[in-house]
CHARMM-style PDB file with segment names, atoms N, HN, CA, C and O in Angstrom:
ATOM      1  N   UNK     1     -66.522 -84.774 -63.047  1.00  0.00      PROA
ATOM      2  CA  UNK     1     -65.469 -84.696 -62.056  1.00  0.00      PROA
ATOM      3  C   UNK     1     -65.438 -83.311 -61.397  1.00  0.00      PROA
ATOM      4  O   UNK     1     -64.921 -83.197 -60.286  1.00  0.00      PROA
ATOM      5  N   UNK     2     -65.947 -82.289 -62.007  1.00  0.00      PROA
ATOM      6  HN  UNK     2     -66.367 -82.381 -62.910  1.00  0.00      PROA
ATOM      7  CA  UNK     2     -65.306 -80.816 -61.729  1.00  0.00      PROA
ATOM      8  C   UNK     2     -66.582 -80.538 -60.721  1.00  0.00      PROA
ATOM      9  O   UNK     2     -66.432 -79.759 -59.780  1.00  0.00      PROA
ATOM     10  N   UNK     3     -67.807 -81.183 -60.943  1.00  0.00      PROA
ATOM     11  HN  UNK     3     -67.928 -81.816 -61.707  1.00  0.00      PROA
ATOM     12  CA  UNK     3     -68.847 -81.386 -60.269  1.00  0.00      PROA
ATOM     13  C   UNK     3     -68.874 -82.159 -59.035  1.00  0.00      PROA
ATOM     14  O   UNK     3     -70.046 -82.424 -58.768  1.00  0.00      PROA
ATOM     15  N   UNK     4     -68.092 -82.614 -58.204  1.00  0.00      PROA
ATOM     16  HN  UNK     4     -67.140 -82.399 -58.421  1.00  0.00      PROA
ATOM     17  CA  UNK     4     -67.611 -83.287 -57.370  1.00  0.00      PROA
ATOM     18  C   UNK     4     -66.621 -82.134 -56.700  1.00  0.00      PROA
ATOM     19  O   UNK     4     -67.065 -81.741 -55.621  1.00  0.00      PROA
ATOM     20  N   UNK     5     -65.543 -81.592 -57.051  1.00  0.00      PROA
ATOM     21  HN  UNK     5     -65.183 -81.912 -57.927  1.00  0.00      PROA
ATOM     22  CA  UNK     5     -64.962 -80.285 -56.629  1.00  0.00      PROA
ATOM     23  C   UNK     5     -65.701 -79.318 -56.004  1.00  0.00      PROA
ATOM     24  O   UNK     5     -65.593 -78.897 -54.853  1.00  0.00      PROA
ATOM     25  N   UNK     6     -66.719 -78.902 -57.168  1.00  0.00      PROA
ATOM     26  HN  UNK     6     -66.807 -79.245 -58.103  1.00  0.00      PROA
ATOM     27  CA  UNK     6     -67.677 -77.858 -56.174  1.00  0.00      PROA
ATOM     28  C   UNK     6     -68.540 -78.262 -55.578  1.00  0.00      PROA
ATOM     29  O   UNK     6     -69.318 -77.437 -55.098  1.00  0.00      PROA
ATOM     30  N   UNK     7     -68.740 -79.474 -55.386  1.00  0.00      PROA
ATOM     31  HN  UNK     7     -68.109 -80.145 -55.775  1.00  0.00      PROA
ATOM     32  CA  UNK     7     -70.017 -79.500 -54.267  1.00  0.00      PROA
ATOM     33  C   UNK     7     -69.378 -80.054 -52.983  1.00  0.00      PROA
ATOM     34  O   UNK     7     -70.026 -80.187 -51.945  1.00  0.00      PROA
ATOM     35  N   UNK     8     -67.890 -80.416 -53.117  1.00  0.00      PROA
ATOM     36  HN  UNK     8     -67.364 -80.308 -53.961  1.00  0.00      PROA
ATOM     37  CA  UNK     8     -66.987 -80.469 -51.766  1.00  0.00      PROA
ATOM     38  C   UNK     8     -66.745 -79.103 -51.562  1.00  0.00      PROA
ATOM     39  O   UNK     8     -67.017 -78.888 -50.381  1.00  0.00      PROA
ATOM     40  N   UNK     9     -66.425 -78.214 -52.031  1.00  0.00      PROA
ATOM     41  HN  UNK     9     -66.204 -78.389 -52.990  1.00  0.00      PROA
ATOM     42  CA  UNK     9     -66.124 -77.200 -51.790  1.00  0.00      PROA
ATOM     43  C   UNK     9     -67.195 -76.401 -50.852  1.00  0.00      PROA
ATOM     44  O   UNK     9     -67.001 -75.899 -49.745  1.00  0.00      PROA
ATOM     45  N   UNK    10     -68.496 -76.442 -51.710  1.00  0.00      PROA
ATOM     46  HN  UNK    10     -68.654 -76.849 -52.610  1.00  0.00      PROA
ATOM     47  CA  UNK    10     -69.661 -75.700 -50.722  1.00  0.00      PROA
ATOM     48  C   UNK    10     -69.905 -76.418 -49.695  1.00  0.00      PROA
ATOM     49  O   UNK    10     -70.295 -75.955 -48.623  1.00  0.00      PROA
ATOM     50  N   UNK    11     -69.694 -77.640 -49.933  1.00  0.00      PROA
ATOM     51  HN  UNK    11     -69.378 -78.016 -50.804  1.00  0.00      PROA
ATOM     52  CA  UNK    11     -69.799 -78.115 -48.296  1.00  0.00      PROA
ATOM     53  C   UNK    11     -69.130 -77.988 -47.099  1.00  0.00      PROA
ATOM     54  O   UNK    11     -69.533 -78.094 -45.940  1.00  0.00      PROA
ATOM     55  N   UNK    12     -67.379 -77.595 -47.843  1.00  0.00      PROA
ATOM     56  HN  UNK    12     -67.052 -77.509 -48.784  1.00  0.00      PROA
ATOM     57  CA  UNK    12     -66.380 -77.260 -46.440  1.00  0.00      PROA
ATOM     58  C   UNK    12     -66.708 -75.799 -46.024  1.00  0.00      PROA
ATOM     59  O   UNK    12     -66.315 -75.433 -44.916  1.00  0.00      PROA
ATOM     60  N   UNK    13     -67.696 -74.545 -47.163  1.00  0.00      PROA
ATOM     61  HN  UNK    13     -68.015 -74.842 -48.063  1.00  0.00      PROA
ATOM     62  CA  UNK    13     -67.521 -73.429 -47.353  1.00  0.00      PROA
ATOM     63  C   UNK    13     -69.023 -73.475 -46.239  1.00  0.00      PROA
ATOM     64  O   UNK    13     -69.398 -72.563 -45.502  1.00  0.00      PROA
ATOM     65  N   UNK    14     -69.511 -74.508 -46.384  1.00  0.00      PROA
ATOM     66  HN  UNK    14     -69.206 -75.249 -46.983  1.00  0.00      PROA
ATOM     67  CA  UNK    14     -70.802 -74.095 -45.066  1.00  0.00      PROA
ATOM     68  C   UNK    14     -70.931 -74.917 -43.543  1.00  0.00      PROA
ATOM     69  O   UNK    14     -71.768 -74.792 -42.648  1.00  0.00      PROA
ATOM     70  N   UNK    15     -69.972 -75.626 -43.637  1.00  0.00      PROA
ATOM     71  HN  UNK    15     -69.293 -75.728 -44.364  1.00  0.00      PROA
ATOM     72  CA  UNK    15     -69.065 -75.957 -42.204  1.00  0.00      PROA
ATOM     73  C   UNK    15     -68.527 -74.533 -41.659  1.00  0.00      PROA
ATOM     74  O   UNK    15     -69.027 -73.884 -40.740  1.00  0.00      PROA
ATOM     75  N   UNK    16     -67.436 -74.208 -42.404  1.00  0.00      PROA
ATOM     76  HN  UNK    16     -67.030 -74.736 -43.150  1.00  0.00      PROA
ATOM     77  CA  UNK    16     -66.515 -72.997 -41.851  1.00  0.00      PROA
ATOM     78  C   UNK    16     -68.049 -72.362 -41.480  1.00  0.00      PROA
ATOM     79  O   UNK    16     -68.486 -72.586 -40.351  1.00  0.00      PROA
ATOM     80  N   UNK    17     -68.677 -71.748 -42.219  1.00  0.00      PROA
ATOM     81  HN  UNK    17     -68.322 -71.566 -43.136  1.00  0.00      PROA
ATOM     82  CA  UNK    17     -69.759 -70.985 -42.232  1.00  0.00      PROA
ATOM     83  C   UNK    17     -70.358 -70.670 -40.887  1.00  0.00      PROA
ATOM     84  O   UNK    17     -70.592 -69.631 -40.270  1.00  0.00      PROA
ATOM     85  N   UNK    18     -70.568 -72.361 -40.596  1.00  0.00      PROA
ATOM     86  HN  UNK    18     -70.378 -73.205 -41.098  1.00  0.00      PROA
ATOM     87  CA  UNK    18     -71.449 -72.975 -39.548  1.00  0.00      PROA
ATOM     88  C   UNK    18     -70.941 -72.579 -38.436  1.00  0.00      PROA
ATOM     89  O   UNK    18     -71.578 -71.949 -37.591  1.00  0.00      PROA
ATOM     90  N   UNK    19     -69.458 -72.992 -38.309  1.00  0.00      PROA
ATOM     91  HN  UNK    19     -68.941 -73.504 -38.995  1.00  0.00      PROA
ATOM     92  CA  UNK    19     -68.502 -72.818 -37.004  1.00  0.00      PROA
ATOM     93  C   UNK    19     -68.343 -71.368 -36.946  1.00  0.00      PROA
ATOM     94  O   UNK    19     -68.503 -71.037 -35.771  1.00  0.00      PROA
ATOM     95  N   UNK    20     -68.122 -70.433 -37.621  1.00  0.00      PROA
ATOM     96  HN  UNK    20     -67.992 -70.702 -38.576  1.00  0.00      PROA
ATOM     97  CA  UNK    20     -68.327 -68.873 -37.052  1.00  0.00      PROA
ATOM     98  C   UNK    20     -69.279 -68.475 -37.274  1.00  0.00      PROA
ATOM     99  O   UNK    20     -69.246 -67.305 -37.654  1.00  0.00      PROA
ATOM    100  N   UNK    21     -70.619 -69.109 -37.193  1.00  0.00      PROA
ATOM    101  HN  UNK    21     -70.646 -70.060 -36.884  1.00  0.00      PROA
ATOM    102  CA  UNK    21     -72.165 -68.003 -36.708  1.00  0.00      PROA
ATOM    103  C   UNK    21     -72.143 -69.174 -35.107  1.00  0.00      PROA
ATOM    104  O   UNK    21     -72.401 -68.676 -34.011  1.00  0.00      PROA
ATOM    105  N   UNK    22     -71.876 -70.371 -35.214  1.00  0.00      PROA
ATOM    106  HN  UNK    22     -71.666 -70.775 -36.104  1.00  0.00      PROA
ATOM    107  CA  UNK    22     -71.847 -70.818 -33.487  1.00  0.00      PROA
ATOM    108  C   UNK    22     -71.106 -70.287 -32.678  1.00  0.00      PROA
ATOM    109  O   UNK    22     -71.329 -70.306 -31.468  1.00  0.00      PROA
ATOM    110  N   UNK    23     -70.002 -69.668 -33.273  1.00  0.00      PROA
ATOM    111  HN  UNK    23     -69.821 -69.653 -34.257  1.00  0.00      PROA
ATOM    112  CA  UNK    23     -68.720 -68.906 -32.162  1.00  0.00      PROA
ATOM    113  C   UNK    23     -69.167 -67.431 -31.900  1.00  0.00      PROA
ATOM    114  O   UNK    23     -69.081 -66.878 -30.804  1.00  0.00      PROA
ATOM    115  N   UNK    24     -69.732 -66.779 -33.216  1.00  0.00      PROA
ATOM    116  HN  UNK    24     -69.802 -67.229 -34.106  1.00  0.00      PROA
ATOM    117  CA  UNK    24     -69.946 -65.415 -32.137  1.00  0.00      PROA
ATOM    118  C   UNK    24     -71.670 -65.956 -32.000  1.00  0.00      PROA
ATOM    119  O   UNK    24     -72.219 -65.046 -31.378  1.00  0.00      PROA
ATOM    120  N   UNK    25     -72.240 -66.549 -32.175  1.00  0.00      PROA
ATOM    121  HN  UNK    25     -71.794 -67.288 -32.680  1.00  0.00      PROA
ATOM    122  CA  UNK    25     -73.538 -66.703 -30.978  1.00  0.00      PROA
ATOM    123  C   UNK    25     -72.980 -67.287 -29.791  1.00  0.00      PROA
ATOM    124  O   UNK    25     -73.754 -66.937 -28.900  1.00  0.00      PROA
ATOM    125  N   UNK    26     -72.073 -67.978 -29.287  1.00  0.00      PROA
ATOM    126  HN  UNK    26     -71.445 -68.262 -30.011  1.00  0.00      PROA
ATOM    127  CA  UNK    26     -71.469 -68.110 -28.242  1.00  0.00      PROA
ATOM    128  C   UNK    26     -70.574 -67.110 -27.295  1.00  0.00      PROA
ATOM    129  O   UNK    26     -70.593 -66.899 -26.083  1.00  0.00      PROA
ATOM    130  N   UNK    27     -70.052 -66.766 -28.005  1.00  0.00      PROA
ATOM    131  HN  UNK    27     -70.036 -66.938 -28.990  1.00  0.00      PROA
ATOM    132  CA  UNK    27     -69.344 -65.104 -27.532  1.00  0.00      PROA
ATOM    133  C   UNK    27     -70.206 -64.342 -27.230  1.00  0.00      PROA
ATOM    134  O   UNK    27     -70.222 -64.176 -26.010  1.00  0.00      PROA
ATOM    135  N   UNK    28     -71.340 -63.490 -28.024  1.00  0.00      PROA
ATOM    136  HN  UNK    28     -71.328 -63.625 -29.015  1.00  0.00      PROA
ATOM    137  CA  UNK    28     -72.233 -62.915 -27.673  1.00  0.00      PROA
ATOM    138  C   UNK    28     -72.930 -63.349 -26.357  1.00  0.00      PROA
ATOM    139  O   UNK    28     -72.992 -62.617 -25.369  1.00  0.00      PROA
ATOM    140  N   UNK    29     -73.505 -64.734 -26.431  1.00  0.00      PROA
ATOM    141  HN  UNK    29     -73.454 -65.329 -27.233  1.00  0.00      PROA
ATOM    142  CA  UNK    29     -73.941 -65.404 -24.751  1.00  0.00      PROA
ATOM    143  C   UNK    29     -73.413 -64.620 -23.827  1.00  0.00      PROA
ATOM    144  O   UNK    29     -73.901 -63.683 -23.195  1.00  0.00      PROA
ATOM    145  N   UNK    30     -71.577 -65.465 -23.806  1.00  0.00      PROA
ATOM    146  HN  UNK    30     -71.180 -66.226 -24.319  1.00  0.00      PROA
ATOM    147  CA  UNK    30     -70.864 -64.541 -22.904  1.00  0.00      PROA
ATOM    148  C   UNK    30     -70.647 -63.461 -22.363  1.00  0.00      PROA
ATOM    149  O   UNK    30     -70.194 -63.192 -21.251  1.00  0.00      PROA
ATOM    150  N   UNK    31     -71.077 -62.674 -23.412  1.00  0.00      PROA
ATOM    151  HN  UNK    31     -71.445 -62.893 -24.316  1.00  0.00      PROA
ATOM    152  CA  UNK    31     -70.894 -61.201 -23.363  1.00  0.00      PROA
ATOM    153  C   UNK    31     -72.196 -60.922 -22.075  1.00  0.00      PROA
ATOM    154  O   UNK    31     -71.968 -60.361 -21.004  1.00  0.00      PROA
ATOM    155  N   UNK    32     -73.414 -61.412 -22.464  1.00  0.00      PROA
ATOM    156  HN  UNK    32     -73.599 -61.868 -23.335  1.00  0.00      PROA
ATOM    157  CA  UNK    32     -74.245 -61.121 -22.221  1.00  0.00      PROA
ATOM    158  C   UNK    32     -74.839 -61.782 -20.594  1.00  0.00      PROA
ATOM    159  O   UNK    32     -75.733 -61.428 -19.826  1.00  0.00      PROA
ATOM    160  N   UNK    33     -73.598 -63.138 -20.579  1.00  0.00      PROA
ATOM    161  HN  UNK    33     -72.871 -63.426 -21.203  1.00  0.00      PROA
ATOM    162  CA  UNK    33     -73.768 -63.384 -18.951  1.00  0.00      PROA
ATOM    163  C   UNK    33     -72.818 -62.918 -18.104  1.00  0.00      PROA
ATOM    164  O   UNK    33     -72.842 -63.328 -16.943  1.00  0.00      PROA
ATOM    165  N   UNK    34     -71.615 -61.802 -18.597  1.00  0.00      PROA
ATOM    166  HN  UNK    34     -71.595 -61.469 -19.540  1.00  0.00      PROA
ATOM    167  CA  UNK    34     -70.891 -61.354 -18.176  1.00  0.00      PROA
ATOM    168  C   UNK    34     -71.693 -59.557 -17.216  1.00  0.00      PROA
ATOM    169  O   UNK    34     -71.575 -59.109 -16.076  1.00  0.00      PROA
ATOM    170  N   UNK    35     -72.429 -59.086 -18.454  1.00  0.00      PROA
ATOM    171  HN  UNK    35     -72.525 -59.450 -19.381  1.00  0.00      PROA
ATOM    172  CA  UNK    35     -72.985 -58.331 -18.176  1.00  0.00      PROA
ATOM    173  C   UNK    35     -74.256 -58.541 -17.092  1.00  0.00      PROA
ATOM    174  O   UNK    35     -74.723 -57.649 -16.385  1.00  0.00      PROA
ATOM    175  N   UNK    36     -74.648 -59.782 -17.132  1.00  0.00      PROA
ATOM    176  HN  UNK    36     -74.268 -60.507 -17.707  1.00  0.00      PROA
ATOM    177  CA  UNK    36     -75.940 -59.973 -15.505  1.00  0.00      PROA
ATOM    178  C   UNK    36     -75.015 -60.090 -14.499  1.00  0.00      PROA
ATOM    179  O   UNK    36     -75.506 -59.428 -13.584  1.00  0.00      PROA
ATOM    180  N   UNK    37     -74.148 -60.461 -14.186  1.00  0.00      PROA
ATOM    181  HN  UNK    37     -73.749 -60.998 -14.929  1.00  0.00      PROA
ATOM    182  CA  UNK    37     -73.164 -60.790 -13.304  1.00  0.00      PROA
ATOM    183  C   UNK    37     -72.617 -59.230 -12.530  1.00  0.00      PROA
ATOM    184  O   UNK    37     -72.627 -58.778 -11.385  1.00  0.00      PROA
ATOM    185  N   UNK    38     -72.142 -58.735 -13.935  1.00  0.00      PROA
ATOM    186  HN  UNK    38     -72.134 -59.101 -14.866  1.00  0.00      PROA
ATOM    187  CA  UNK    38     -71.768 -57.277 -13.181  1.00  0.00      PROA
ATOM    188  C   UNK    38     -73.156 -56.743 -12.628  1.00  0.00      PROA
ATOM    189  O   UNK    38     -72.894 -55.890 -11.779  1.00  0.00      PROA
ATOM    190  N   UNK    39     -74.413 -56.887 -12.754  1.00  0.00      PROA
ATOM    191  HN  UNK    39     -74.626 -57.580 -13.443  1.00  0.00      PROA
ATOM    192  CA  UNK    39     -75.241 -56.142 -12.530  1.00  0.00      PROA
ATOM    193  C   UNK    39     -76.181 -56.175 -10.540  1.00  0.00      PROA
ATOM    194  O   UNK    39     -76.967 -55.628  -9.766  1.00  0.00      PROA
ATOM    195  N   UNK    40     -75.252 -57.263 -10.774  1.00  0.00      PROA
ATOM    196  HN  UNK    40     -74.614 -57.707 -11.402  1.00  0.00      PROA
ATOM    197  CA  UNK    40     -75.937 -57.766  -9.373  1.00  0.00      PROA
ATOM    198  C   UNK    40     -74.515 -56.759  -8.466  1.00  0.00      PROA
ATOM    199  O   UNK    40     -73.353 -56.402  -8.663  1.00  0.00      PROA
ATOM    200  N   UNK    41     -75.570 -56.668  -7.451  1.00  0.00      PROA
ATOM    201  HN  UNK    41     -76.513 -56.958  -7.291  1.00  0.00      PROA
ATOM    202  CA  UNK    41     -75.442 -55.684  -6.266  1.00  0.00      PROA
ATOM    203  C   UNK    41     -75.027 -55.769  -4.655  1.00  0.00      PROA
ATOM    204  O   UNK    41     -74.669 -56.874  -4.246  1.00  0.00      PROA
ATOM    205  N   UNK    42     -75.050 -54.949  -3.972  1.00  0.00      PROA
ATOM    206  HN  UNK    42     -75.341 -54.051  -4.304  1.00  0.00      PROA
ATOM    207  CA  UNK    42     -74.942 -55.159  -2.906  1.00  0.00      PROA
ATOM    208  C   UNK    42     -75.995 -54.282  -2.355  1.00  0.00      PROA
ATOM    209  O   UNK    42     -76.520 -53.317  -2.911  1.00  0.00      PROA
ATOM    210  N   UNK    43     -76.260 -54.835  -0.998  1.00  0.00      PROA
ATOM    211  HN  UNK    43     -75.833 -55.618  -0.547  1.00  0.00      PROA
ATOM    212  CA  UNK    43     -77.348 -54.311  -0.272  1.00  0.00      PROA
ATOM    213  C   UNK    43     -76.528 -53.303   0.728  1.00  0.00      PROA
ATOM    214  O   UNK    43     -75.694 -53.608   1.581  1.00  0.00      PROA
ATOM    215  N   UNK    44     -77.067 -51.891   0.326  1.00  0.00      PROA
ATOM    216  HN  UNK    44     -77.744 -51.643  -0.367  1.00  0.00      PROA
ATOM    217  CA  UNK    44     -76.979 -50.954   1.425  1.00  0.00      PROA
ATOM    218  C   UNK    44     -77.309 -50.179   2.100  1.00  0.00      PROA
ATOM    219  O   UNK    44     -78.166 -49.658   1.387  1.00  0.00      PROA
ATOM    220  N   UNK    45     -77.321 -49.281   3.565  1.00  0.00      PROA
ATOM    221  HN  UNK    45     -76.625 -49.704   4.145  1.00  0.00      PROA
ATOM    222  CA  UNK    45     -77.742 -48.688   3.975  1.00  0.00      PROA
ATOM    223  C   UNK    45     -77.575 -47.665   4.676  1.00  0.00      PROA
ATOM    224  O   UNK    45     -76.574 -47.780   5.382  1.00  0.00      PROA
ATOM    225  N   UNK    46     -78.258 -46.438   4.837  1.00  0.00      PROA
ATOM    226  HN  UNK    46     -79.072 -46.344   4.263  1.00  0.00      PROA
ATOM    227  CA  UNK    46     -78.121 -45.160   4.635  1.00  0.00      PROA
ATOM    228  C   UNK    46     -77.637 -45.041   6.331  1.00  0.00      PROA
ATOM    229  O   UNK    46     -78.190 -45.586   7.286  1.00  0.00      PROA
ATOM    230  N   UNK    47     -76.295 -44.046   6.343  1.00  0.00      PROA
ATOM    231  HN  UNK    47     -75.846 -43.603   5.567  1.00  0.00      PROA
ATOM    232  CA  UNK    47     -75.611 -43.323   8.104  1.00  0.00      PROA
ATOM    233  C   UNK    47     -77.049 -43.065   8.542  1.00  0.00      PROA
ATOM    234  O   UNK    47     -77.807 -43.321   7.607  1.00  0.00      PROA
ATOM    235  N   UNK    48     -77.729 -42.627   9.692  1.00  0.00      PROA
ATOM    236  HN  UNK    48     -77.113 -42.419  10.452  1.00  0.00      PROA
ATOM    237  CA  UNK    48     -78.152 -41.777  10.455  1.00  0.00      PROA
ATOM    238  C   UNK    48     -77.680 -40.144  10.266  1.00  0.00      PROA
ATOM    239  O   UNK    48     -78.296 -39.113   9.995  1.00  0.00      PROA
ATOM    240  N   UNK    49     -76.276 -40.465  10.551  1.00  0.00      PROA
ATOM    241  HN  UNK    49     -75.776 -41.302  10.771  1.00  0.00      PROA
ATOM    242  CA  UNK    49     -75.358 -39.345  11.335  1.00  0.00      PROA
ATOM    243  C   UNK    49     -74.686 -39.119  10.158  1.00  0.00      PROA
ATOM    244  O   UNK    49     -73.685 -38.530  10.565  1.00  0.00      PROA
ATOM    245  N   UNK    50     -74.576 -39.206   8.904  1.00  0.00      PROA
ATOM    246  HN  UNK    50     -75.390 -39.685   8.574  1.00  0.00      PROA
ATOM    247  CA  UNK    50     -73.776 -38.859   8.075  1.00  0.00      PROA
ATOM    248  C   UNK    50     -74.806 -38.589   6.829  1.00  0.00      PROA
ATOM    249  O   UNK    50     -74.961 -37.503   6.270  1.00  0.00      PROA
ATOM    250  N   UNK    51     -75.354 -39.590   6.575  1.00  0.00      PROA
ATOM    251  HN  UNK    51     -75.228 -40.472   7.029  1.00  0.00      PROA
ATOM    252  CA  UNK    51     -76.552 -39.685   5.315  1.00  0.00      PROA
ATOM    253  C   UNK    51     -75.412 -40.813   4.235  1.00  0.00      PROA
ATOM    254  O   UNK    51     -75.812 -41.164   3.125  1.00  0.00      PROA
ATOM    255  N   UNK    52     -73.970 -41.281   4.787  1.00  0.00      PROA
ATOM    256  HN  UNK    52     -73.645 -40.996   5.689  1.00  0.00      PROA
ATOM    257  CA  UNK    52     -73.531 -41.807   3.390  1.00  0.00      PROA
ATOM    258  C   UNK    52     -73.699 -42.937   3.515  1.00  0.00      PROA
ATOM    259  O   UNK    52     -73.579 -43.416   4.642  1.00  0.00      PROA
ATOM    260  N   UNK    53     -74.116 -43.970   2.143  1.00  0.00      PROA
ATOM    261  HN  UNK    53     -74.213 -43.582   1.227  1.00  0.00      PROA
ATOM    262  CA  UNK    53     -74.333 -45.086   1.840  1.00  0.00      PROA
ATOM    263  C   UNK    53     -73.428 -45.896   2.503  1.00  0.00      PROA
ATOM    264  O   UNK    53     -72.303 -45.401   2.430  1.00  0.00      PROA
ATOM    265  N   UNK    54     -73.456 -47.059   3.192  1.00  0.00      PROA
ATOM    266  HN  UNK    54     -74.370 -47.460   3.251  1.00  0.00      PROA
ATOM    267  CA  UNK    54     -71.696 -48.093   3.223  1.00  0.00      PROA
ATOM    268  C   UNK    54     -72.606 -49.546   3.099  1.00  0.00      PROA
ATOM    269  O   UNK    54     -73.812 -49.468   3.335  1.00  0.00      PROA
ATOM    270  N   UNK    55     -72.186 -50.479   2.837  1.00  0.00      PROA
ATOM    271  HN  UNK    55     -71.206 -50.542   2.646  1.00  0.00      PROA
ATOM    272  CA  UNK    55     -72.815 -51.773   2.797  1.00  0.00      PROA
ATOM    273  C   UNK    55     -72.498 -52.241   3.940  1.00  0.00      PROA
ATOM    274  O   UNK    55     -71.574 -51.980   4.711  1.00  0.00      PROA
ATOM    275  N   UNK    56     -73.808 -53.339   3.994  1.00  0.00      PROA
ATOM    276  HN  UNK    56     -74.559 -53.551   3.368  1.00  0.00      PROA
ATOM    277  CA  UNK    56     -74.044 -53.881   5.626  1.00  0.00      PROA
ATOM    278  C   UNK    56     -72.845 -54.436   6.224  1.00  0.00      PROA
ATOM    279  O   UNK    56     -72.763 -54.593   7.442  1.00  0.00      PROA
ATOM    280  N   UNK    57     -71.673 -54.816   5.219  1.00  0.00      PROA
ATOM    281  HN  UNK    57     -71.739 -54.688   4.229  1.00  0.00      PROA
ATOM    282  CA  UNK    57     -70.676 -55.296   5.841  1.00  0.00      PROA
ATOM    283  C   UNK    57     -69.412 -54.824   6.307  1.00  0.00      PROA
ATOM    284  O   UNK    57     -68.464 -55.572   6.548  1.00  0.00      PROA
ATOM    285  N   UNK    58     -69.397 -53.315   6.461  1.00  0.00      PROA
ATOM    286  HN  UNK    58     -70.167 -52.708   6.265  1.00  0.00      PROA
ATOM    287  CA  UNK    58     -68.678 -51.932   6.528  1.00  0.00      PROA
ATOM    288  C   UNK    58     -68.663 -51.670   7.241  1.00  0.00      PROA
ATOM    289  O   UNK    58     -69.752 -51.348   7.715  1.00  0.00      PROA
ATOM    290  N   UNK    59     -67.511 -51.530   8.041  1.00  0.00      PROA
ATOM    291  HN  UNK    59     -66.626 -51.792   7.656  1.00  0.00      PROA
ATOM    292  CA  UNK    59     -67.877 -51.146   9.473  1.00  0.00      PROA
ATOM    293  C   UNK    59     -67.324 -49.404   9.764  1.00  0.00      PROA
ATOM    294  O   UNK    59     -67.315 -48.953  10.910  1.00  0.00      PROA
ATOM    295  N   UNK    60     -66.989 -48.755   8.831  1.00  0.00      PROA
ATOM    296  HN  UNK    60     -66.997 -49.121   7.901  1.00  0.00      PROA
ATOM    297  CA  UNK    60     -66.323 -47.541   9.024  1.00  0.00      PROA
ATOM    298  C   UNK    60     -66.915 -46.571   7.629  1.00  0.00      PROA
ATOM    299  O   UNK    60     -66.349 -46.689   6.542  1.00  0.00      PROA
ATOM    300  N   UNK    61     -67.748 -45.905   7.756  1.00  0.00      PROA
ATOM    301  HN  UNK    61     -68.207 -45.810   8.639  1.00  0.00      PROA
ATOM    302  CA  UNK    61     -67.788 -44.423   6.512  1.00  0.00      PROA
ATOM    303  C   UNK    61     -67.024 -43.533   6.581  1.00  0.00      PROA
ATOM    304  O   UNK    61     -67.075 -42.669   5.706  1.00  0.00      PROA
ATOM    305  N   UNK    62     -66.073 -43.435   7.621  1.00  0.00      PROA
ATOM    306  HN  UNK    62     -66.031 -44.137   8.332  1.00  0.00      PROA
ATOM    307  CA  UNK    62     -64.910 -42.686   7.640  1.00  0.00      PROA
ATOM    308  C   UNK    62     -65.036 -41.318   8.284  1.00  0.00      PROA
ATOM    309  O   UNK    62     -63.993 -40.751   8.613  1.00  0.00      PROA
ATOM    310  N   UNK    63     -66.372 -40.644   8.529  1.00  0.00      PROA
ATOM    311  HN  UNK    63     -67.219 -41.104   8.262  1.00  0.00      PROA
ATOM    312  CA  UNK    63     -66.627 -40.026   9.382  1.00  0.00      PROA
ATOM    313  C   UNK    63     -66.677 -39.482  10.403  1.00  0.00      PROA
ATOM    314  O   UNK    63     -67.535 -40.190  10.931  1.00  0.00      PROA
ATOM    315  N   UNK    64     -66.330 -38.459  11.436  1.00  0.00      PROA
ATOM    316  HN  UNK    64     -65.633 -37.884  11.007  1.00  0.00      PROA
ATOM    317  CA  UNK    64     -66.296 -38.293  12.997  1.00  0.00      PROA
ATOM    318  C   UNK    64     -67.846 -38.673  13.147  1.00  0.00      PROA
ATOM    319  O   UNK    64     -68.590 -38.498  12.183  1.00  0.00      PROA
ATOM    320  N   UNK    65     -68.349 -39.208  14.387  1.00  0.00      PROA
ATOM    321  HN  UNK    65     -67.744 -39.350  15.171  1.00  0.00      PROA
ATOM    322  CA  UNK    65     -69.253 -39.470  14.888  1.00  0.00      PROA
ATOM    323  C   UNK    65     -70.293 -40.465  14.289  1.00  0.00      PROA
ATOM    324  O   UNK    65     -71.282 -40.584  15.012  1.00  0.00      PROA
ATOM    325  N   UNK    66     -70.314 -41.107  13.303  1.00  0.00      PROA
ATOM    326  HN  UNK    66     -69.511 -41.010  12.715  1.00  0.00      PROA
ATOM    327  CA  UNK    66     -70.289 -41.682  12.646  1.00  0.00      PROA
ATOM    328  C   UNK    66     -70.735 -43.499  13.500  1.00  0.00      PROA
ATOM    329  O   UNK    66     -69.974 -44.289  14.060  1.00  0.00      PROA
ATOM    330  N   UNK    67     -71.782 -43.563  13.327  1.00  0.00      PROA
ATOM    331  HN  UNK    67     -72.400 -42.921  12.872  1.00  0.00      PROA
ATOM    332  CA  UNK    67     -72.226 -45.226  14.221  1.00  0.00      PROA
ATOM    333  C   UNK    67     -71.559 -46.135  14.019  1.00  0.00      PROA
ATOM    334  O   UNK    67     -71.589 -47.047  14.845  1.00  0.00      PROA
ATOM    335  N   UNK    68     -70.545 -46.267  12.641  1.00  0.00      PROA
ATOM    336  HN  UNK    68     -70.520 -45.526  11.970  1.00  0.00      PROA
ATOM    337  CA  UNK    68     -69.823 -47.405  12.136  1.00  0.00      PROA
ATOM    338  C   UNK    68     -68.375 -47.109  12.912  1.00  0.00      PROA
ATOM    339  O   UNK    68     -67.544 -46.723  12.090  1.00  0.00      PROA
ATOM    340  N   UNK    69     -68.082 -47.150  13.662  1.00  0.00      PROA
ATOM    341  HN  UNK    69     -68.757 -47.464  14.329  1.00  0.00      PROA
ATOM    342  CA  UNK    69     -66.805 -46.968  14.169  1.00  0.00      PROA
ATOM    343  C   UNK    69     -65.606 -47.850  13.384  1.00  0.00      PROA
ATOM    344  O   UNK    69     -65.888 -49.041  13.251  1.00  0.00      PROA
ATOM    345  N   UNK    70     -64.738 -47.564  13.025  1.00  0.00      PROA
ATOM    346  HN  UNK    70     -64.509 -46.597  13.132  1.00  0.00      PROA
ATOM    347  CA  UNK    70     -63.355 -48.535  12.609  1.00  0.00      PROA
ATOM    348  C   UNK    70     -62.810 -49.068  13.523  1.00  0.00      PROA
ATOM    349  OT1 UNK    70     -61.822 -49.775  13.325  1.00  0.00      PROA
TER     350      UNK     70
END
C-alpha cells in the first residue's frame, strides 16, 4: 500500500516538475522575442547642413537653416 503512495507521489512531483521547466522555457522565449523586437530600427539619414541624424519621416532637426523645415 505505502508503495502506491510513493509512486503517486513521484509522479505528481514530476508533473509539477514538468510544468515549471515548460514555463520558464517559455518565459525565457519571451524574453528573447521581446529583445529582437526592440532591436529592429529605423532608417536614417544624415542633414547636409547640420550633420544630425533625423529619420526619413522627420521633417524638422530643429536647426536654423536646416533642409527639414517644420
Amino acid at each position: 500500500m505505502i508503495m502506491k503512495w510513493l509512486v503517486l507521489g513521484l509522479i505528481v512531483t514530476g508533473v509539477w516538475y514538468g510544468f515549471k521547466v515548460i514555463a520558464r522555457r517559455n518565459k525565457a522565449k519571451q524574453a528573447e522575442d521581446m529583445r529582437r523586437r526592440e532591436k529592429i530600427g529605423e532608417d536614417m539619414s544624415q542633414c547636409a547642413v547640420c550633420g544630425t541624424y533625423v529619420t526619413d519621416g522627420q521633417n524638422d532637426c530643429g536647426k536654423d537653416g536646416c533642409p527639414y523645415p517644420g
